[in-house]
N, C-alpha and C positions, 0 to 999 in steps of 0.2 A: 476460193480454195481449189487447190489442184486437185485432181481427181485422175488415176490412170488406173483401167480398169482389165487384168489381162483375161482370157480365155479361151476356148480351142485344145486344151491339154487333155492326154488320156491317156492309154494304155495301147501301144504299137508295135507290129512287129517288127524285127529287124528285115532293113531294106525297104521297109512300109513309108506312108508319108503324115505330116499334120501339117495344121494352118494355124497358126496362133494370133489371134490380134488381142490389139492395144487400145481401149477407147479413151480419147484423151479429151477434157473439158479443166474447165476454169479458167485460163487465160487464153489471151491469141500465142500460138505455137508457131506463128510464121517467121519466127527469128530464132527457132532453137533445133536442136537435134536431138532425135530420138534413139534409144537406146534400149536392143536387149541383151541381157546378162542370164546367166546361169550358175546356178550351186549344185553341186551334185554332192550323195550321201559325205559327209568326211573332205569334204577338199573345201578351198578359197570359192566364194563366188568370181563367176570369170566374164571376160568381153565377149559377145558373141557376131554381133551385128551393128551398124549404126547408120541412120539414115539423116539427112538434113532435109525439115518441111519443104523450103523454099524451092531449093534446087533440086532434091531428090539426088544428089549425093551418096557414095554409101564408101561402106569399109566393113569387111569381116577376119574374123578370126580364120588363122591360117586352117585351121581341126575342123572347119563348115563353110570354105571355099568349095564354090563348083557346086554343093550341095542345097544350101540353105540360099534365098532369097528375102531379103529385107524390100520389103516397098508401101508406100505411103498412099492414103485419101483424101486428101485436103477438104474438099466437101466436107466427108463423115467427120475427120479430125482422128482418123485411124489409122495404125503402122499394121503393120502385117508380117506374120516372119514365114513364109514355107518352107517346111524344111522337108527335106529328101531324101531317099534313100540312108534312113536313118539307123544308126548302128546302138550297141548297146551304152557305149560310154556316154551318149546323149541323153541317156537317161538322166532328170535333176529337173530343180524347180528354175523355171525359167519367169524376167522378172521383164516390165518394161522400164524403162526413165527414162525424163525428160533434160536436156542440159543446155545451158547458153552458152555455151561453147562446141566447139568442134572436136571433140573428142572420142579417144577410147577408153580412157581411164573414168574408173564409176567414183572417183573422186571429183569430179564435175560435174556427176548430174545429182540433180534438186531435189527431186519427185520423184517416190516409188510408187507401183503399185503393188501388189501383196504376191503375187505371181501367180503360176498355174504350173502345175505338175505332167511331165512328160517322162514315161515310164515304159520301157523295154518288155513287150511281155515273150519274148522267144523265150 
């Protein structure tokens, strides 16, 4: 059984930073790509980041370009998201998934994990 397990969420100021990771188990992850998303209060869940195990690949959303970093541990079997100089609309629950595809769309990935919360205290 899959398992993606997020954490690192809390209560940030604006312009402040976090580190969020992903602990991923149950199968080998070296043929898929990882994935984190966000829901914030009232809106769609959205793409935010996406890495691939193998190559370490990535892809971001245009709104946490330059900001946010996606990177992977292949050891641990962990994604990572840092994100930076963070504003208030980044506020939202942030999720990770897993996908056999190469994608941005959260119509490809398989596996959720339940998410962790990242919340604007300015």
């Amino acid at each position: 059984q899959v398992q993606l397990v997020e954490s690192g969420g809390g209560l940030v100021q604006a312009g402040g930073s976090l580190r969020l990771s992903c602990a991923a188990s149950g199968r080998s992850f070296s043929r898929y790509a990882m994935g984190w998303f966000r829901q914030a209060p009232g809106k769609e869940r959205e793409f935010v980041a996406r890495i691939t195990w193998r190559v370490g690949s990535t892809s971001y959303a245009d709104s946490v370009k330059g900001r946010f970093t996606i990177s992977r541990d292949n050891a641990k079997n962990t994604v990572y998201l840092q994100m930076n100089s963070l504003k208030p609309e980044d506020t939202a629950v942030y999720y990770c998934a897993s996908s056999a595809r190469i994608s941005l769309n959260q119509v490809d990935y398989d596996d959720w994990g339940k998410g962790t919360q990242v919340t604007d205290s300015s």
